[in-house]
N, C-alpha and C positions, 0 to 999 in steps of 0.2 A: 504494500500500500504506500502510493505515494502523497504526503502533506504537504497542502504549497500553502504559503503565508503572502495573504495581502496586506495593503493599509485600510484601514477602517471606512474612509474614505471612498474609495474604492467598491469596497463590500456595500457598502451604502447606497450608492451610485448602482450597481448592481440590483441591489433591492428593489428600487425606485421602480427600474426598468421592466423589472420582472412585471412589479405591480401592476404597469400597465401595459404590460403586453395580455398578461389576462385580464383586466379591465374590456380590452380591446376584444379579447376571444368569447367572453361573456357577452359584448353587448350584439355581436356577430350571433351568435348560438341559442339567444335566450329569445330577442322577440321571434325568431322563425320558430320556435317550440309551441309560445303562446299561440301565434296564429294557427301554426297545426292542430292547438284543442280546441279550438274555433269551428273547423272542418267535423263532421258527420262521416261514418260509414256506412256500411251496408244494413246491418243492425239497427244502428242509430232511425235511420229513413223510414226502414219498415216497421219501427213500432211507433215515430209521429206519425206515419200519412196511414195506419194500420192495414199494411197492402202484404203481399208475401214477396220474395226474393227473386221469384219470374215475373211476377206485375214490376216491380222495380226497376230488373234489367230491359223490360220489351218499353220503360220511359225513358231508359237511358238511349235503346236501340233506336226510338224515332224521335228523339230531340227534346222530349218531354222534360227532361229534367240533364241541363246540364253536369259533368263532374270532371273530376280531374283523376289519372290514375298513377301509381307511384308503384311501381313493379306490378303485382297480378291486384292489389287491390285499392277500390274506388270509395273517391271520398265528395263531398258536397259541400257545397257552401250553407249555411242553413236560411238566407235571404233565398236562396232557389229553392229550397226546398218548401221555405214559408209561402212561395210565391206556386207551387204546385199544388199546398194544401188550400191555401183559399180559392184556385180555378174547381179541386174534387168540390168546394162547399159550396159551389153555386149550382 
């Protein structure tokens, strides 16, 4: 094991930087997270608009209901989906 000796100064300086390099990486990582629990799934959809999981896909298949998909699974905004439950209540 090797010990290497700075001056305090330095180490300090070092700190700082750290500090805000995760500063930086947090405010980077944190609002994309929040908006993500923003987003609905598949789940989520069919027990607001209470439809089953093939009523769901054949609104996503003719444009009924916007999404976005993020490898094999799809998510929604909940204003589209607000906006497909008020056209089911008329």
């Amino acid at each position: 094991m090797e010990i290497v000796n700075i001056e305090a100064r330095t180490f300090e300086a070092m700190t700082e930087r750290f500090k805000q390099f995760v500063q930086r990486v947090n405010n980077l990582c944190c609002p994309q997270s929040k908006e993500l629990k923003k987003w609905l799934d598949n789940q989520d959809v069919c027990m607001m608009l209470n439809i089953s999981k093939r009523t769901l896909q054949t609104y996503r298949n003719n444009g009924t209901l916007p999404y976005s998909q993020i490898n094999h699974k799809m998510y929604y905004k909940p204003e589209d989906v607000e906006q497909v439950l008020n056209q089911l209540k008329k």
